[in-house]
C-alpha positions as a Markdown table, in Angstrom:
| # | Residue | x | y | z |
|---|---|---|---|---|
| 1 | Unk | 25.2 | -28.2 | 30.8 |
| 2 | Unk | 24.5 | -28.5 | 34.5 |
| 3 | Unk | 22.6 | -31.5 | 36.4 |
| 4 | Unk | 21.4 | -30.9 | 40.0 |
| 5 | Unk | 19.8 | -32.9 | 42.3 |
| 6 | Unk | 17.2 | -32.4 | 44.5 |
| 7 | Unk | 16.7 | -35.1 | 46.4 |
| 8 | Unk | 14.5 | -37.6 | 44.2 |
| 9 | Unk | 14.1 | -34.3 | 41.7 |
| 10 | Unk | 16.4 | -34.0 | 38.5 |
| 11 | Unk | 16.8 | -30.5 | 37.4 |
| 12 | Unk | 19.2 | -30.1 | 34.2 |
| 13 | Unk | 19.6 | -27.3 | 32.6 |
| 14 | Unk | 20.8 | -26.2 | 29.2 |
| 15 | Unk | 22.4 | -22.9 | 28.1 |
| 16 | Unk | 22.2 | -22.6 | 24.7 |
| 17 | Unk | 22.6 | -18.9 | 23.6 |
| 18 | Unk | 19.1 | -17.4 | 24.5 |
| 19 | Unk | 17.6 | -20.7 | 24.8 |
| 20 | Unk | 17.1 | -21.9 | 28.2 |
| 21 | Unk | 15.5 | -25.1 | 28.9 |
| 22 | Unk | 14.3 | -26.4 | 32.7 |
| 23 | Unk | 13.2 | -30.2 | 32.8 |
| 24 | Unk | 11.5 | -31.4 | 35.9 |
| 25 | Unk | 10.8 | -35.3 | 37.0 |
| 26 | Unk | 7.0 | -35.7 | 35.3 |
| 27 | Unk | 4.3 | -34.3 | 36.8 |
| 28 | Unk | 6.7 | -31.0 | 37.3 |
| 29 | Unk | 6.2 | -28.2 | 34.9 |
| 30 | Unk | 8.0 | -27.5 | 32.0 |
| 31 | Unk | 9.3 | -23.7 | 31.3 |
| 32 | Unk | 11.3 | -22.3 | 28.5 |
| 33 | Unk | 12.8 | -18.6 | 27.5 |
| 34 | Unk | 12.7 | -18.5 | 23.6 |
| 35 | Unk | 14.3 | -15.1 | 22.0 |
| 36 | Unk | 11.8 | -13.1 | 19.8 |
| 37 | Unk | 10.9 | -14.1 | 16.5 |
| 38 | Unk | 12.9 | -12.1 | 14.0 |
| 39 | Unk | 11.3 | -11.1 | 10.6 |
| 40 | Unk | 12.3 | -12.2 | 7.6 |
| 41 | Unk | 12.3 | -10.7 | 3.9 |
| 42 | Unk | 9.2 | -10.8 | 2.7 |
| 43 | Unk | 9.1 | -13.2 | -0.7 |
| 44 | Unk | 7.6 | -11.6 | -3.7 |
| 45 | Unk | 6.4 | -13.6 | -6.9 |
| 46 | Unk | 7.9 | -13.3 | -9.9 |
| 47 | Unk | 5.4 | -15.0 | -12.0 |
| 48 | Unk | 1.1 | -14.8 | -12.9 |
| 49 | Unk | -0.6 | -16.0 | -14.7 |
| 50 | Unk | 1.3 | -16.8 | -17.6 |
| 51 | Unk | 2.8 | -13.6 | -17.2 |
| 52 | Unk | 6.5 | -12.5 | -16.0 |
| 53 | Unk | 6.5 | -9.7 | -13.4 |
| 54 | Unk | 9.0 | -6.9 | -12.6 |
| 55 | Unk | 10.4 | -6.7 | -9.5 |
| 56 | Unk | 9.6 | -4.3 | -6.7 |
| 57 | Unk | 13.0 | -3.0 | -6.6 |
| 58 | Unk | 13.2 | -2.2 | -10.5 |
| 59 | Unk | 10.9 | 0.7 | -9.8 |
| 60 | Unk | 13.3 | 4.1 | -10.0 |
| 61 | Unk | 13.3 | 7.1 | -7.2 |
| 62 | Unk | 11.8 | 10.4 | -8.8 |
| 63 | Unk | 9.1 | 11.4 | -5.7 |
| 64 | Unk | 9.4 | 15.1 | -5.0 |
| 65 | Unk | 10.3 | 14.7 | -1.4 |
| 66 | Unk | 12.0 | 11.1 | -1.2 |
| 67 | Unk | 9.9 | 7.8 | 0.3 |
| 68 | Unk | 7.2 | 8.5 | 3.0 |
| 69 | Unk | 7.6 | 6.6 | 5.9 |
| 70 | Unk | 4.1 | 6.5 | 7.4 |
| 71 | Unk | 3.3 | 4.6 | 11.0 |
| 72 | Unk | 0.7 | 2.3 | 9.9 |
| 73 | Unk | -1.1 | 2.6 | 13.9 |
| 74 | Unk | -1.6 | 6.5 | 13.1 |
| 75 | Unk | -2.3 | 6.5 | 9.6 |
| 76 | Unk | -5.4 | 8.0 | 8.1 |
| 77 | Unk | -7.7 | 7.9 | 4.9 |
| 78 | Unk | -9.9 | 10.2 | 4.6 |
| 79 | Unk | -12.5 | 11.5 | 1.8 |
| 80 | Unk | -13.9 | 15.0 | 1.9 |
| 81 | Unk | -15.2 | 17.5 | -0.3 |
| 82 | Unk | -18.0 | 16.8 | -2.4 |
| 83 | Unk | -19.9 | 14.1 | -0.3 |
| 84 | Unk | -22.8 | 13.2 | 1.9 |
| 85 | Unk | -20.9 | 11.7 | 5.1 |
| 86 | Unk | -17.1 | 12.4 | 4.9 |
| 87 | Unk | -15.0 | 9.5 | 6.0 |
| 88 | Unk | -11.7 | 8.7 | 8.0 |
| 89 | Unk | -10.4 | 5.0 | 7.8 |
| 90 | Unk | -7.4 | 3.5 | 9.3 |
| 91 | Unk | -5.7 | 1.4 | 7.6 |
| 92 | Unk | -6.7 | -1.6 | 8.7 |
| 93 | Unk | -10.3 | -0.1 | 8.3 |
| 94 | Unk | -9.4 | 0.2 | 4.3 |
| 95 | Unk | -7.8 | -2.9 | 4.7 |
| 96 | Unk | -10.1 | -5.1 | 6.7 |
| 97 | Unk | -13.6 | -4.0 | 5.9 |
| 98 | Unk | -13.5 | -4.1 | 2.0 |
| 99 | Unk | -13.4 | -6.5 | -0.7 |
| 100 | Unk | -9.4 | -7.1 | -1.9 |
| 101 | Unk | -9.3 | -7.3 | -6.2 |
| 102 | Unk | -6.2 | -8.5 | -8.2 |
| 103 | Unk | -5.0 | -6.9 | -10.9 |
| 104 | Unk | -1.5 | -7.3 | -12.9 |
| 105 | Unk | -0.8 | -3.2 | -14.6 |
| 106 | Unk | 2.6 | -2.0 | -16.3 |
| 107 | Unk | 3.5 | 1.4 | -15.1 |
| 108 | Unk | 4.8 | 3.4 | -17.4 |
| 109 | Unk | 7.2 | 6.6 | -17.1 |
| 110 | Unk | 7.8 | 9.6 | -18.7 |
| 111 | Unk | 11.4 | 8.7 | -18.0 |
| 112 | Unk | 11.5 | 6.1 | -20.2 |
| 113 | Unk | 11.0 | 2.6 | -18.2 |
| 114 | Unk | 8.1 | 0.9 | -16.9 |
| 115 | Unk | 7.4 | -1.9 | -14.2 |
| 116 | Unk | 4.7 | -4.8 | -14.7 |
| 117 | Unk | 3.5 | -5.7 | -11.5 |
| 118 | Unk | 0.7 | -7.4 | -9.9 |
| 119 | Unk | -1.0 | -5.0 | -8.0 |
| 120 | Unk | -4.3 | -6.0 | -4.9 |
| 121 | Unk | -6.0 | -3.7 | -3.2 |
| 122 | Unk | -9.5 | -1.8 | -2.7 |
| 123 | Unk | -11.8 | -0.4 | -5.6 |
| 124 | Unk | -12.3 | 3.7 | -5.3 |
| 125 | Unk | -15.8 | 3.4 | -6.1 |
| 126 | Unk | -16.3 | 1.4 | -3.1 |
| 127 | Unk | -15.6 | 4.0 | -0.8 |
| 128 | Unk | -16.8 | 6.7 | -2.4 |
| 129 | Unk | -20.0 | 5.1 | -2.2 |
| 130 | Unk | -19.5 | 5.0 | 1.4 |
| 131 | Unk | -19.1 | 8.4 | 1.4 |
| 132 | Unk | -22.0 | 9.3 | -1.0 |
| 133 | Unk | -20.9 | 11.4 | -3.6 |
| 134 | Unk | -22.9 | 14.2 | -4.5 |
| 135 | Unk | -24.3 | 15.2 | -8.0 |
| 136 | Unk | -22.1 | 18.0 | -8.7 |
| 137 | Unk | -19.0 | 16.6 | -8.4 |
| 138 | Unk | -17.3 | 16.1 | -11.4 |
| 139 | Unk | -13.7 | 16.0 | -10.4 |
| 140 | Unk | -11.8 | 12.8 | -7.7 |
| 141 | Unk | -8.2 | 14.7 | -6.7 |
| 142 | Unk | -6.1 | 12.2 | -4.2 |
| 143 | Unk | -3.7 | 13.9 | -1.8 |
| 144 | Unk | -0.2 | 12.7 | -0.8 |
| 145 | Unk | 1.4 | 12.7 | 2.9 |
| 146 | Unk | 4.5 | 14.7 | 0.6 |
| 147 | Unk | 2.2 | 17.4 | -0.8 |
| 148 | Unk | 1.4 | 15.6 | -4.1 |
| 149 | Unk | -1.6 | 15.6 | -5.9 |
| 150 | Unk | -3.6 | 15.1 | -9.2 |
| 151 | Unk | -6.9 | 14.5 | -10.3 |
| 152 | Unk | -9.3 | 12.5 | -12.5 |
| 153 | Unk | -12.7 | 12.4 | -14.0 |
| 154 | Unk | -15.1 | 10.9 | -11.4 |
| 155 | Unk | -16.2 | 9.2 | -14.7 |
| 156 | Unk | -13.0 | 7.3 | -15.4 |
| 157 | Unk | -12.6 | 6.0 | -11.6 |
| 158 | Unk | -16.0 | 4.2 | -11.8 |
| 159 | Unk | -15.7 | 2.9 | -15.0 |
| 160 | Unk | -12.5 | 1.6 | -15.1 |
| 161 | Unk | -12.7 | -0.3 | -11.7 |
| 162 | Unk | -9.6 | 1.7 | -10.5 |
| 163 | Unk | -8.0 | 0.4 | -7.4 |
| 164 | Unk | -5.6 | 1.8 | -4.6 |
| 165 | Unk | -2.8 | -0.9 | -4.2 |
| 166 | Unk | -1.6 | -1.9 | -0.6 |
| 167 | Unk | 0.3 | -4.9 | -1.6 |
| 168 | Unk | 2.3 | -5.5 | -5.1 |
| 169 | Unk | 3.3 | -9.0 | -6.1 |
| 170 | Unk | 1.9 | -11.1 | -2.7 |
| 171 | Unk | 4.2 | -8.6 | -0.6 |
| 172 | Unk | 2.8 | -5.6 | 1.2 |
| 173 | Unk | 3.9 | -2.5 | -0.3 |
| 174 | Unk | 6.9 | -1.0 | 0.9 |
| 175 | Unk | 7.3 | 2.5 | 1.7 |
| 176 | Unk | 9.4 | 3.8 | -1.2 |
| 177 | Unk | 7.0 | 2.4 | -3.2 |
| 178 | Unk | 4.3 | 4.3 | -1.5 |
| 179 | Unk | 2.8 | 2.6 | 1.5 |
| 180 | Unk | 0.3 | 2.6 | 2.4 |
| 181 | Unk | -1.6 | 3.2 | -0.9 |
| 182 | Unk | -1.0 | 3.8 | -4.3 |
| 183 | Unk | -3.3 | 4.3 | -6.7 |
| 184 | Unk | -3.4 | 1.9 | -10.1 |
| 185 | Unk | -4.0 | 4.2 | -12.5 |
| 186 | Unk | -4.4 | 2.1 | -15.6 |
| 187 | Unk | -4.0 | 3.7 | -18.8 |
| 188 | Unk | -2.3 | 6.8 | -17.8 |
| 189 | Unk | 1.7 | 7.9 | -17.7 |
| 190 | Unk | 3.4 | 7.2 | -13.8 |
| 191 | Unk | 2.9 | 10.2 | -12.5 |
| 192 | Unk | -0.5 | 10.0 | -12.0 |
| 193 | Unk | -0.2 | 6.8 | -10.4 |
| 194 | Unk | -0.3 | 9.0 | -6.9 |
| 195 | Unk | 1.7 | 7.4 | -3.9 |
| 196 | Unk | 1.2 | 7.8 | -0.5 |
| 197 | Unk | -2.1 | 8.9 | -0.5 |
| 198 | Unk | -3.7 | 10.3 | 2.4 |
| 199 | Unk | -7.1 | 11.9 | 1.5 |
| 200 | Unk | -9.6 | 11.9 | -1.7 |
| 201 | Unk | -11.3 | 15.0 | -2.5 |
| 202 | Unk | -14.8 | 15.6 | -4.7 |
| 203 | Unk | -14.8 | 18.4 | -6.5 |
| 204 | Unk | -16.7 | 20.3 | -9.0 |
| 205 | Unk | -13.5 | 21.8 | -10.4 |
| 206 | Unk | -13.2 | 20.2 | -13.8 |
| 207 | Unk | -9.7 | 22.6 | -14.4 |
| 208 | Unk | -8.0 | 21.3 | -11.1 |
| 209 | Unk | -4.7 | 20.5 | -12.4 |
| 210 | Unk | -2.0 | 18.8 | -10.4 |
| 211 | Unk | 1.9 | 18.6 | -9.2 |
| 212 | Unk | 3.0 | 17.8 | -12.5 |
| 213 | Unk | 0.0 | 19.4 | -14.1 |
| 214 | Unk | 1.1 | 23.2 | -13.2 |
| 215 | Unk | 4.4 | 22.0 | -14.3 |
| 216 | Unk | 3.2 | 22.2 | -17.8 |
| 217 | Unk | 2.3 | 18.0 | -18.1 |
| 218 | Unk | -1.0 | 16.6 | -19.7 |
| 219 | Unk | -4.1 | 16.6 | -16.9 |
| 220 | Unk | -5.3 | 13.5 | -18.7 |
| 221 | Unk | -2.0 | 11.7 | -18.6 |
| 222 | Unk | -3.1 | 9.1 | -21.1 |
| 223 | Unk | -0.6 | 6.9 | -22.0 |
| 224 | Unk | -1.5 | 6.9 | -26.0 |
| 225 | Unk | -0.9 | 10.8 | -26.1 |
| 226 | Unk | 1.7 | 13.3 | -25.2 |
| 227 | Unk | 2.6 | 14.0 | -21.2 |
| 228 | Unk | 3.3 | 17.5 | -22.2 |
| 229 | Unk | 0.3 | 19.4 | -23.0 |
């Protein structure tokens, strides 16, 4: 600690790691050096709803590639194929510009565990109305940023209110659990709960079959039959 004088002026000044504080007689101004903010953890609940949640670390590794780790500033949606006005979004576009919806889903996998979680994010029909889907498509296949893919029934996205995640128990996603978006696909094994998604494709190709799906596993995926076709 230093005190100066400056005539009828008391300057004292404080050195306190990165903190430096100048005070001034009144009337003087008042200016201070604070170190950045750091970020903490984010805090994810445990708990909903009468309901005890998984955590997002009890998922297990098993992507093809490893985690994506996908800048959020260059990151892009977008939805071709089968529509009237094709679409690119940012992600703050996806995130900002359409109605959030809460759901709590247990993942299950072919592996043998599973993961209830509360998943938020954006219905699928809501941007595919954006985009105007046309009448002959029959077939919704998402894309991944690691080469992934698989498809559903138009049909079973609409009525089923399916949603692509962005955040999983009040904590943004993180990216080995597929940030940016994931796709909540209720009723179906893990794997075609798509991660990392980068684009949606309408099709009229009602045989498209997958990753996994060339690999000899069910197109359908549902959870109350067989993964292996």
């Amino acid at each position: 600690m230093h005190c100066i004088f400056y005539g009828r002026y008391l300057a004292l000044v404080i050195s306190l790691s990165l903190v430096v504080c100048v005070f001034y007689a009144p009337g003087s101004i008042i200016a201070e050096e604070l170190p950045a903010a750091v970020p903490l953890k984010q805090v994810e609940i445990r708990h909903y709803e009468d309901k005890n949640l998984s955590s997002v670390d009890d998922f297990r590794e098993n992507s093809i590639k490893g985690p994506q780790f996908i800048d959020r500033k260059t990151y892009a949606l977008k939805i071709t194929g089968l529509v009237k006005s094709p679409k690119s979004y940012t992600y703050d576009d996806v995130i900002n510009t359409h109605k959030h919806y809460k759901k709590t889903v247990t993942l299950n996998c072919v592996e043998g565990w599973s993961v209830t979680i509360l998943w938020e994010g954006i219905l699928i029909k809501d941007l595919l109305n954006e985009a105007g889907v046309s009448s002959k498509a029959k077939t919704v296949i998402f894309h991944a940023y690691d080469g992934y893919s698989t498809s559903f029934p138009l049909e079973y996205l609409i009525k089923n209110d399916i949603i692509m995640a962005f955040r999983m128990n009040d904590i943004v996603m993180p990216p080995e659990r597929g940030f940016p978006l994931q796709l909540v696909a209720e009723s179906k094994w893990g794997y075609k709960w798509i991660k990392w998604i980068a684009g949606i494709e309408l099709s009229d190709d009602v045989h498209y079959k997958g990753y996994w799906e060339r690999r000899g596993y069910s197109d359908t995926g549902d959870l109350d039959k067989s993964f292996f076709e």
